[in-house]
PyMOL Python script that loads the backbone (N, CA, C, O; Angstrom):
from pymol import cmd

cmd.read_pdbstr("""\
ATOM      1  N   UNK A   1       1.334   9.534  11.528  1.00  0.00           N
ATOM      2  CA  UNK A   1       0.503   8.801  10.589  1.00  0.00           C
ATOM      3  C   UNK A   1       1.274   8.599   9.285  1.00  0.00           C
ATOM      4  O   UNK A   1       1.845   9.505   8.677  1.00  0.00           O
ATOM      5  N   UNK A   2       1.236   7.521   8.980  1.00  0.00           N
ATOM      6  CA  UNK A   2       1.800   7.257   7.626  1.00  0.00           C
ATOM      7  C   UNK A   2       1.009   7.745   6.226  1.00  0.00           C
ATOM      8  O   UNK A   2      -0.218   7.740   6.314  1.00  0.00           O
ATOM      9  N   UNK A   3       1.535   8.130   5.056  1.00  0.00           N
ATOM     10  CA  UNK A   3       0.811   8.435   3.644  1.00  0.00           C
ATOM     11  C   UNK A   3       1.566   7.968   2.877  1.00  0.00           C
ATOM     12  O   UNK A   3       2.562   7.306   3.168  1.00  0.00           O
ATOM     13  N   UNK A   4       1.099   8.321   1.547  1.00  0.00           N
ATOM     14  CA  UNK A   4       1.685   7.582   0.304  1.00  0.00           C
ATOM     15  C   UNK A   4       1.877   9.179  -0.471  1.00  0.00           C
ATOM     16  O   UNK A   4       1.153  10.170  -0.369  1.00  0.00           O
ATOM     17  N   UNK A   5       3.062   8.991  -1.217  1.00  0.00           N
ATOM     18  CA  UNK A   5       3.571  10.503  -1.968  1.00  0.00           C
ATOM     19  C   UNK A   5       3.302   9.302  -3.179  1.00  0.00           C
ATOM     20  O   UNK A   5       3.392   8.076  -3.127  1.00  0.00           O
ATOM     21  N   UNK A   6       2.923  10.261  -4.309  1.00  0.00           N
ATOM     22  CA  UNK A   6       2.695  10.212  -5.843  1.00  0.00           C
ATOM     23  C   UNK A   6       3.849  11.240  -6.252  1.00  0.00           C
ATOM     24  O   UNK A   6       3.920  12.348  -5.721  1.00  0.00           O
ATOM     25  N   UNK A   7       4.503  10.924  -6.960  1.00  0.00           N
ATOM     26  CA  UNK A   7       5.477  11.524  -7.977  1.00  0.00           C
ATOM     27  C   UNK A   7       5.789  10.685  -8.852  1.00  0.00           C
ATOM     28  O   UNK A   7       5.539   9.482  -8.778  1.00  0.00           O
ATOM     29  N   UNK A   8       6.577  11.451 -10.100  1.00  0.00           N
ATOM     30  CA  UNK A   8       7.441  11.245 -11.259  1.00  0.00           C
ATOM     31  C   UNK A   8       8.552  11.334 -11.527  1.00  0.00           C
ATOM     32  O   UNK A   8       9.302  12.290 -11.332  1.00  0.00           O
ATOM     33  N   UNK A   9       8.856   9.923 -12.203  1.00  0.00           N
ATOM     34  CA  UNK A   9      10.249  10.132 -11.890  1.00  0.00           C
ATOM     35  C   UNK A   9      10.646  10.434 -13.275  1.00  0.00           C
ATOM     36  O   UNK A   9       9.995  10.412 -14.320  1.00  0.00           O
ATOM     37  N   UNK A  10      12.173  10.791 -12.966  1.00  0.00           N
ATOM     38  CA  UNK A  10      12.844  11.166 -13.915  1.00  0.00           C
ATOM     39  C   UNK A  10      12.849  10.019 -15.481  1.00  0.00           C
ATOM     40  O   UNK A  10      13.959  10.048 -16.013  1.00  0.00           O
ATOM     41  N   UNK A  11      12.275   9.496 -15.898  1.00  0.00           N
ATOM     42  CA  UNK A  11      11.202   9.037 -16.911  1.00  0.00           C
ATOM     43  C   UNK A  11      10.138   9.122 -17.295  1.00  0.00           C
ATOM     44  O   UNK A  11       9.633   8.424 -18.174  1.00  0.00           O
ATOM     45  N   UNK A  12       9.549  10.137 -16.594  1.00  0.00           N
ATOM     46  CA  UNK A  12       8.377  10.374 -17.031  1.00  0.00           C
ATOM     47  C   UNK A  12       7.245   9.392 -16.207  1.00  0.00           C
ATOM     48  O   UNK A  12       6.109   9.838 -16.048  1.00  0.00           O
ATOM     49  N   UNK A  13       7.553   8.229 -15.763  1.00  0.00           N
ATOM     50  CA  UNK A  13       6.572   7.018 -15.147  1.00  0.00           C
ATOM     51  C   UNK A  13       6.079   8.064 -13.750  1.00  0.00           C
ATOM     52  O   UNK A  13       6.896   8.842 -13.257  1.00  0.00           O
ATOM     53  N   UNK A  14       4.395   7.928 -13.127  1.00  0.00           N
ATOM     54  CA  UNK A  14       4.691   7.912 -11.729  1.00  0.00           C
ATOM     55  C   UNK A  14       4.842   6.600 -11.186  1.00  0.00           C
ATOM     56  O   UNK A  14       4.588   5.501 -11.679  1.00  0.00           O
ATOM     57  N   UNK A  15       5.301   6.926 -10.083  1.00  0.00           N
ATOM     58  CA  UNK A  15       5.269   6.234  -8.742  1.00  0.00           C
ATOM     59  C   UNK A  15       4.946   6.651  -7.159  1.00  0.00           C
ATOM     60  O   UNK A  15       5.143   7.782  -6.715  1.00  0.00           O
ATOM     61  N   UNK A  16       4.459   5.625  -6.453  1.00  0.00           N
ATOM     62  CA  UNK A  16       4.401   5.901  -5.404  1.00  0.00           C
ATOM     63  C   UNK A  16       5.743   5.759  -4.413  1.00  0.00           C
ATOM     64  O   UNK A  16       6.797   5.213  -4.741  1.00  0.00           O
ATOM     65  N   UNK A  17       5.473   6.336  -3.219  1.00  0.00           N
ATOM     66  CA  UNK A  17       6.288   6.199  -1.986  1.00  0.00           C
ATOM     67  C   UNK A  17       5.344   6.472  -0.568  1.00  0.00           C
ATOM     68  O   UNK A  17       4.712   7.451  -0.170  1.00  0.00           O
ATOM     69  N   UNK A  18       5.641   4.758   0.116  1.00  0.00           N
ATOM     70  CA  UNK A  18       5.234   4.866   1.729  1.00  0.00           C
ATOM     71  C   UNK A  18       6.194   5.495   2.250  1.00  0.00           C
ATOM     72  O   UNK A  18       7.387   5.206   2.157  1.00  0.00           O
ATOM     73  N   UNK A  19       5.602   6.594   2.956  1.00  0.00           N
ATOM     74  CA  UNK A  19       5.968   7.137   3.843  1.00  0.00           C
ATOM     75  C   UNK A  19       5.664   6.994   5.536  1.00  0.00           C
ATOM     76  O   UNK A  19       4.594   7.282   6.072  1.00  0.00           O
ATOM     77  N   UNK A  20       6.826   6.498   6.191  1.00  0.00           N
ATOM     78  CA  UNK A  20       6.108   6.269   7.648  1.00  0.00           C
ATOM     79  C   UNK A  20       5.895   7.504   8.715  1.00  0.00           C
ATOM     80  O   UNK A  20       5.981   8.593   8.148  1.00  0.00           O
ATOM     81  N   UNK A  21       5.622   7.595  10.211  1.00  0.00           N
ATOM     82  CA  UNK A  21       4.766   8.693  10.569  1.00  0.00           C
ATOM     83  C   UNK A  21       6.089   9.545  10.845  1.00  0.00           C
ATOM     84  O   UNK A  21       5.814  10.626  11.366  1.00  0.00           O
ATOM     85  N   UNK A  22       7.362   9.353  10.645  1.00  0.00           N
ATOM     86  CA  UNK A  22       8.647  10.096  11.079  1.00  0.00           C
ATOM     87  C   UNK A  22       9.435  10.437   9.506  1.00  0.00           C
ATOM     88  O   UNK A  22      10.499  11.054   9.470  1.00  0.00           O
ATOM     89  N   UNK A  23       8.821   9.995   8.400  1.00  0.00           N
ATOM     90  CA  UNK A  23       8.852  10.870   7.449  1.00  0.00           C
ATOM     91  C   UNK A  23       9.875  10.118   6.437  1.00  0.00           C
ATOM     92  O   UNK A  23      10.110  10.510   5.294  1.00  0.00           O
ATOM     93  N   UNK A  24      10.499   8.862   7.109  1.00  0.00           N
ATOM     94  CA  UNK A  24      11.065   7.845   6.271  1.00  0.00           C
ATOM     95  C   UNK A  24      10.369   7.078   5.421  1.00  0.00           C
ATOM     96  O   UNK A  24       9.391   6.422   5.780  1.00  0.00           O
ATOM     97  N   UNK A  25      10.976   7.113   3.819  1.00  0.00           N
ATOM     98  CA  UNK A  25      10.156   6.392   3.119  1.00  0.00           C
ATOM     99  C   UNK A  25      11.137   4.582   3.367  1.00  0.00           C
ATOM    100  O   UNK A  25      12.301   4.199   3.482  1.00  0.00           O
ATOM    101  N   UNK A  26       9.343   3.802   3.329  1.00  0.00           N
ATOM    102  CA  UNK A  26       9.970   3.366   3.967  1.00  0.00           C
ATOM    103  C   UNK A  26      10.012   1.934   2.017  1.00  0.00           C
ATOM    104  O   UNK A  26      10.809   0.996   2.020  1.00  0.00           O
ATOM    105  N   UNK A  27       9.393   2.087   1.201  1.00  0.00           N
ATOM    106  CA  UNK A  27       9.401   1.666  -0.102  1.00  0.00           C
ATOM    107  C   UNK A  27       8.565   2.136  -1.392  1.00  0.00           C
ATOM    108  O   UNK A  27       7.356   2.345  -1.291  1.00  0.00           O
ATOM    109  N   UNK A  28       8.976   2.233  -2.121  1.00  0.00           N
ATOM    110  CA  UNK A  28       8.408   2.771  -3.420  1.00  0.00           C
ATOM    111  C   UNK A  28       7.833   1.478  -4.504  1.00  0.00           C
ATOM    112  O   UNK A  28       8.251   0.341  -4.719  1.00  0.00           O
ATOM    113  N   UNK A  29       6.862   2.146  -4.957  1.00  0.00           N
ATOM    114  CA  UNK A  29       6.573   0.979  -5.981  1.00  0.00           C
ATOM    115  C   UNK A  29       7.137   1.334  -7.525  1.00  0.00           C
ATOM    116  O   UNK A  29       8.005   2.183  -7.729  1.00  0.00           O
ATOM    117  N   UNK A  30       6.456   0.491  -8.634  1.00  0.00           N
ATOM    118  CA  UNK A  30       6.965   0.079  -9.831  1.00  0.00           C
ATOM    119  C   UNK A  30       6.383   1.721 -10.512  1.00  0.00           C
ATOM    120  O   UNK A  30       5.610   2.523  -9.988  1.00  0.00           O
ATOM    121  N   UNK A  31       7.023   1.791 -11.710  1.00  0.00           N
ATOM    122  CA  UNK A  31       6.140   3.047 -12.623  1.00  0.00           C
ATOM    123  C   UNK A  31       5.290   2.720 -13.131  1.00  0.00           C
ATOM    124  O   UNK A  31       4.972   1.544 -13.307  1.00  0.00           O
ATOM    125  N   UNK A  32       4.803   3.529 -13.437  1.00  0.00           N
ATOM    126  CA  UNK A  32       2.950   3.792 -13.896  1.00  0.00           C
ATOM    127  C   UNK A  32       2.984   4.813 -15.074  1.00  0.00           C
ATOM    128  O   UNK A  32       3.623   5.857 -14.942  1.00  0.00           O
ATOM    129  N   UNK A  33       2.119   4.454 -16.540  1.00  0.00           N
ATOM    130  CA  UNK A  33       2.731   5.284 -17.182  1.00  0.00           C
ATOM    131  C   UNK A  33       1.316   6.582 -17.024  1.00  0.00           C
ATOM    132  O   UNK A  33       1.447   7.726 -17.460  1.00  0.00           O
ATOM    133  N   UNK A  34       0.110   6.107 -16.360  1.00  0.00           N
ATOM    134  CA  UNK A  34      -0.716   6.788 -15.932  1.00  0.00           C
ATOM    135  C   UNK A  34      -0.966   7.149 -14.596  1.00  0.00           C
ATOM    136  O   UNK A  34      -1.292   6.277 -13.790  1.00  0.00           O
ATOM    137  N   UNK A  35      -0.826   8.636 -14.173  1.00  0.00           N
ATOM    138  CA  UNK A  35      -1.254   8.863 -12.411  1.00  0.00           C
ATOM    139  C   UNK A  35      -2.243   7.811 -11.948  1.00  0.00           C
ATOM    140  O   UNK A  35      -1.981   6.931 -11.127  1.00  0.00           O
ATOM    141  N   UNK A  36      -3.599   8.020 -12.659  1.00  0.00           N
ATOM    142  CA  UNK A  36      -4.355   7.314 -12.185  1.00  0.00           C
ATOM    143  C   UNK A  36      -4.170   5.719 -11.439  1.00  0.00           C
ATOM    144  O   UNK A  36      -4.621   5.171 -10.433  1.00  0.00           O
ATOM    145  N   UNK A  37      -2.939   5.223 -12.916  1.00  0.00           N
ATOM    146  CA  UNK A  37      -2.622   3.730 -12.174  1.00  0.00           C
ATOM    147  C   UNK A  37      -2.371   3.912 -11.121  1.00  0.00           C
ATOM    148  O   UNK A  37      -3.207   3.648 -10.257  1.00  0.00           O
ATOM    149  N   UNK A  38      -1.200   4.402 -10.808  1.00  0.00           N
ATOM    150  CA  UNK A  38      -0.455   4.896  -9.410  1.00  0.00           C
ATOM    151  C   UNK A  38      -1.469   4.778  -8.618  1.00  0.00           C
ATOM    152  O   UNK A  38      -1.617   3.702  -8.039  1.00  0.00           O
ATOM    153  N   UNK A  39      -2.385   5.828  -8.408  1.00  0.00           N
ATOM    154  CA  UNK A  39      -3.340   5.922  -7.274  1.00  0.00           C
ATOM    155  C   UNK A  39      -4.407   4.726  -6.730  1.00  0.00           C
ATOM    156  O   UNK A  39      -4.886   4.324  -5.669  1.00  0.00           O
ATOM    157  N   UNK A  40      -4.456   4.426  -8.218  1.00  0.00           N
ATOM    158  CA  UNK A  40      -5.288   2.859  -7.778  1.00  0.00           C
ATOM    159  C   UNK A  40      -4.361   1.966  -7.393  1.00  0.00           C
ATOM    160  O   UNK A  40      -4.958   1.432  -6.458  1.00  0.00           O
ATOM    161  N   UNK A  41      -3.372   1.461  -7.459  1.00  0.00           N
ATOM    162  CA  UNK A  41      -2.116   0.626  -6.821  1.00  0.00           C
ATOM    163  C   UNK A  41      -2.278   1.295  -5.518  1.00  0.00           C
ATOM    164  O   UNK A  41      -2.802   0.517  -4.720  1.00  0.00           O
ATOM    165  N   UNK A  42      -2.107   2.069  -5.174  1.00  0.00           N
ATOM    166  CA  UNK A  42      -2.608   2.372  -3.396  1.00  0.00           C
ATOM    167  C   UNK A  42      -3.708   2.092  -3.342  1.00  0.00           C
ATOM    168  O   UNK A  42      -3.850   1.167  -2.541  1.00  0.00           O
ATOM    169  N   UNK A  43      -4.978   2.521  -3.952  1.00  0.00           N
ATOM    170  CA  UNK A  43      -6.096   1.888  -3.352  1.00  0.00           C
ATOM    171  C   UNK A  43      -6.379   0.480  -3.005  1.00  0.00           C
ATOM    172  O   UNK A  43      -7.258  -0.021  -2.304  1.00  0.00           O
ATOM    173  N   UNK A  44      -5.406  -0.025  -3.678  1.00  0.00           N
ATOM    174  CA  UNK A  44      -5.296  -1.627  -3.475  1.00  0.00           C
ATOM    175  C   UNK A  44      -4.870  -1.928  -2.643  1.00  0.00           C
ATOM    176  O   UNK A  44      -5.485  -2.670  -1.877  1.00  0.00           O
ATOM    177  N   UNK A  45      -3.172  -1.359  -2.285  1.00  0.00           N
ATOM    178  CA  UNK A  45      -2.544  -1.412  -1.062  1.00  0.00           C
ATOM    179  C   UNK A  45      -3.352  -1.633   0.399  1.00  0.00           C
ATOM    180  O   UNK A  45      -3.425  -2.425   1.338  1.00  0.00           O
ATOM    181  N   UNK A  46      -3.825  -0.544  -0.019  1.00  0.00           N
ATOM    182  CA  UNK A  46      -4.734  -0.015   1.394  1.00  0.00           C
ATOM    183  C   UNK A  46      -5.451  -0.578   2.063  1.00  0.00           C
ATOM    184  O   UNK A  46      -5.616  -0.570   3.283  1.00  0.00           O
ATOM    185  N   UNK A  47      -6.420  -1.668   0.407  1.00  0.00           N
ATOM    186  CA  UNK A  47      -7.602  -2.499   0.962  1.00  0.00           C
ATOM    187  C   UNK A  47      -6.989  -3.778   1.142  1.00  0.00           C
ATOM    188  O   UNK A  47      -7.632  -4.552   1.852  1.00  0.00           O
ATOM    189  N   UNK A  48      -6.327  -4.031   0.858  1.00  0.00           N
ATOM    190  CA  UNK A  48      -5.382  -5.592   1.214  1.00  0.00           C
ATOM    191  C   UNK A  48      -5.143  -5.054   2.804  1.00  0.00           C
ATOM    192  O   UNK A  48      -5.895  -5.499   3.671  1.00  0.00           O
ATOM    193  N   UNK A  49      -3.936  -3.956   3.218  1.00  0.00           N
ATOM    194  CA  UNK A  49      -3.461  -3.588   4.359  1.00  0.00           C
ATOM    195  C   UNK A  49      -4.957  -3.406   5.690  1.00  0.00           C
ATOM    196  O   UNK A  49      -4.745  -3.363   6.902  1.00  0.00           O
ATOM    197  N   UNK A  50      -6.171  -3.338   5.140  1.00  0.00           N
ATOM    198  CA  UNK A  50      -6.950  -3.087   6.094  1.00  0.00           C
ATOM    199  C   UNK A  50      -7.337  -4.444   6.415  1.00  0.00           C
ATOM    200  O   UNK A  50      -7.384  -4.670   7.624  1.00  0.00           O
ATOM    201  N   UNK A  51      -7.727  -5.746   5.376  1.00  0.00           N
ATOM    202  CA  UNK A  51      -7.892  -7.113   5.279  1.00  0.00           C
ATOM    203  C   UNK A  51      -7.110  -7.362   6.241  1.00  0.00           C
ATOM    204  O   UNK A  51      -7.605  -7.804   7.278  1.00  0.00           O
ATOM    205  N   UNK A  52      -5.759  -7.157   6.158  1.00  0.00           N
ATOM    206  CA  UNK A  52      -4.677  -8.001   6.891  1.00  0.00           C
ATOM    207  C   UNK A  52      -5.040  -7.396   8.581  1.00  0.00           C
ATOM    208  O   UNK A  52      -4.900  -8.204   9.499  1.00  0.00           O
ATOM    209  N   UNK A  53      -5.431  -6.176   8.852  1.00  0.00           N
ATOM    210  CA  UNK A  53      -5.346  -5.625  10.172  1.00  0.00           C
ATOM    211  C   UNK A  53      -6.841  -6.570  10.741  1.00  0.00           C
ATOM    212  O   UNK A  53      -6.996  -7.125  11.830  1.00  0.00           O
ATOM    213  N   UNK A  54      -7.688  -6.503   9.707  1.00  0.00           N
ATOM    214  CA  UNK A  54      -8.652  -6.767  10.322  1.00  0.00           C
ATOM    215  C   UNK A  54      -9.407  -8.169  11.006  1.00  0.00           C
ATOM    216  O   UNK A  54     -10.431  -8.323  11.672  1.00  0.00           O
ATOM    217  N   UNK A  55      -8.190  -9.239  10.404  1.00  0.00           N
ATOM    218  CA  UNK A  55      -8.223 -10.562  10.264  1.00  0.00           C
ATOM    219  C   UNK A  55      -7.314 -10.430  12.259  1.00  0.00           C
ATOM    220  O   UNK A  55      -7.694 -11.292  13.051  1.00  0.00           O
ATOM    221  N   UNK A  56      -6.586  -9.710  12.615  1.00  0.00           N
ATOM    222  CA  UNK A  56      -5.429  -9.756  13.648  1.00  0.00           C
ATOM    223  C   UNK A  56      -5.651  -9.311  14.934  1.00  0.00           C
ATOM    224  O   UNK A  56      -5.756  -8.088  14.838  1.00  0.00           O
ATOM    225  N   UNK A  57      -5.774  -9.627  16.037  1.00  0.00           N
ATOM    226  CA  UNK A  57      -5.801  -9.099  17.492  1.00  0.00           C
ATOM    227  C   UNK A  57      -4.604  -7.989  17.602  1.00  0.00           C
ATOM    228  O   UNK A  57      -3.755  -7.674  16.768  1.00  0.00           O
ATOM    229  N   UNK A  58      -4.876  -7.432  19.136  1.00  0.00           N
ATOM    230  CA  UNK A  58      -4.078  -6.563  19.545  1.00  0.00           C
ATOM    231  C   UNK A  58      -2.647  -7.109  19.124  1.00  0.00           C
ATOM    232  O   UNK A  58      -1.769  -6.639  18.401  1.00  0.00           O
ATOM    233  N   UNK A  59      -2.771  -8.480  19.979  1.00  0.00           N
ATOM    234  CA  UNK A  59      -1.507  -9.506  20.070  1.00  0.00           C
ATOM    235  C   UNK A  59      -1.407  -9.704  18.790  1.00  0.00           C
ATOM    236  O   UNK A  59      -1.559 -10.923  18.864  1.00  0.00           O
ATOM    237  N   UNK A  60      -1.273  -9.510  17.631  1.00  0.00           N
ATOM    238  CA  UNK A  60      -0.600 -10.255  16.254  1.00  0.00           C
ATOM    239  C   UNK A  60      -1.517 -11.211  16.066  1.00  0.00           C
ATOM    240  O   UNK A  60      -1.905 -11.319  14.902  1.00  0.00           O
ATOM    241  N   UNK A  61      -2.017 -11.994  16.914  1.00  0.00           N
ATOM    242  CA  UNK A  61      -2.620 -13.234  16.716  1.00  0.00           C
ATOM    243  C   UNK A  61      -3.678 -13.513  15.385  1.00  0.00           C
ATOM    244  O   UNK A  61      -4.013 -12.406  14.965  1.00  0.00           O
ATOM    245  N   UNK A  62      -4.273 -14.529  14.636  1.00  0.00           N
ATOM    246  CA  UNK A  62      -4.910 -14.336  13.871  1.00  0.00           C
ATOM    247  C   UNK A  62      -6.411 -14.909  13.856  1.00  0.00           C
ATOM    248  O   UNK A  62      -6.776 -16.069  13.665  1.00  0.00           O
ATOM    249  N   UNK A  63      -7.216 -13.696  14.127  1.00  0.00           N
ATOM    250  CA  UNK A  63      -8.613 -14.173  14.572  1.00  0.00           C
ATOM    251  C   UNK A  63      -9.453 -15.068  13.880  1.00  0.00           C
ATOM    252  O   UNK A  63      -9.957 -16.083  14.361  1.00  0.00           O
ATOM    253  N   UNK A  64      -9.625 -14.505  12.341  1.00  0.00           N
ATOM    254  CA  UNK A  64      -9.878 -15.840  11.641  1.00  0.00           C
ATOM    255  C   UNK A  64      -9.216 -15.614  10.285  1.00  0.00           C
ATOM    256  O   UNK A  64      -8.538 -14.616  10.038  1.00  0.00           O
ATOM    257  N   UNK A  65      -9.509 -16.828   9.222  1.00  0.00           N
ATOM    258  CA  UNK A  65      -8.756 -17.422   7.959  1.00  0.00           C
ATOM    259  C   UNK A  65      -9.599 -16.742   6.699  1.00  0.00           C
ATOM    260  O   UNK A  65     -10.813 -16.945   6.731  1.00  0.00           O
ATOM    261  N   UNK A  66      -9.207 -16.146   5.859  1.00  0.00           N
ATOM    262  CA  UNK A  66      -9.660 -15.941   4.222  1.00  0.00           C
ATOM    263  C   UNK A  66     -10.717 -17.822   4.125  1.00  0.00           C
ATOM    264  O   UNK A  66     -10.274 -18.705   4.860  1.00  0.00           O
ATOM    265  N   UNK A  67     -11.595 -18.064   3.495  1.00  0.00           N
ATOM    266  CA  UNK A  67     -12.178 -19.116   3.078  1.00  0.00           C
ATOM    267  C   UNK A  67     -11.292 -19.626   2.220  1.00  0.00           C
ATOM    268  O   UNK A  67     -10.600 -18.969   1.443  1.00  0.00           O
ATOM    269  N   UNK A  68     -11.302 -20.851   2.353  1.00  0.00           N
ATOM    270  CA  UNK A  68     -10.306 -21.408   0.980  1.00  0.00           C
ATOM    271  C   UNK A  68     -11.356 -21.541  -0.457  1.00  0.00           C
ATOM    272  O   UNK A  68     -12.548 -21.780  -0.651  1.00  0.00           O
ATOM    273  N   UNK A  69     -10.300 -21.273  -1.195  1.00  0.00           N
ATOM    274  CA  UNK A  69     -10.790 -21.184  -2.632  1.00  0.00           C
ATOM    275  C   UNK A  69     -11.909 -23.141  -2.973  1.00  0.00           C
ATOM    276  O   UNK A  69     -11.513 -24.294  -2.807  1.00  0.00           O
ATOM    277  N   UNK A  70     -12.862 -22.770  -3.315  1.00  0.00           N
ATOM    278  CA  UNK A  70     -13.072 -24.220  -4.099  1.00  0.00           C
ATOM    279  C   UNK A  70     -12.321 -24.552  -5.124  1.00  0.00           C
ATOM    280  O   UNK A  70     -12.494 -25.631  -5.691  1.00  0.00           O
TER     281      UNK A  70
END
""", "prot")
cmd.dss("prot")
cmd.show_as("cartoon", "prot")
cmd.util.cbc("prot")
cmd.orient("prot")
C-alpha cells in the first residue's frame, strides 16, 4: 500500500513524500511553511486521485466526463 511521509527539510519548510507499496519514493512536493499546509496538499491529492479512479474501468477506459464548465 502506498502513503505519504510528512517531514522537514533542512529549511525548516515541510514537505511531503509518495511513497509506493515497495517503499520507493516515488515524488515529493513543494515546502510548506505550515505542517498543516502539507497535510491538506495531500488531502487534496487524495481527493483528486480518488476522482480520477473513480471516473475509470478495470481497463483504463473512461466511464464518464467531469461536466463542462458553463
Amino acid at each position: 500500500m502506498y502513503k505519504f511521509e510528512v517531514y522537514k527539510d533542512k529549511g525548516g519548510e515541510f514537505r511531503f513524500r509518495f511513497k509506493a507499496s515497495n517503499g520507493e519514493a516515488m515524488f515529493s512536493s513543494e515546502g510548506y511553511k505550515a505542517k498543516a499546509s502539507a497535510m491538506s496538499a495531500i488531502e487534496i491529492h487524495q481527493e483528486e486521485h480518488a476522482k480520477r479512479r473513480d471516473r475509470r474501468s478495470d481497463e483504463g477506459r473512461i466511464l464518464s466526463r467531469p461536466a463542462a464548465a458553463a
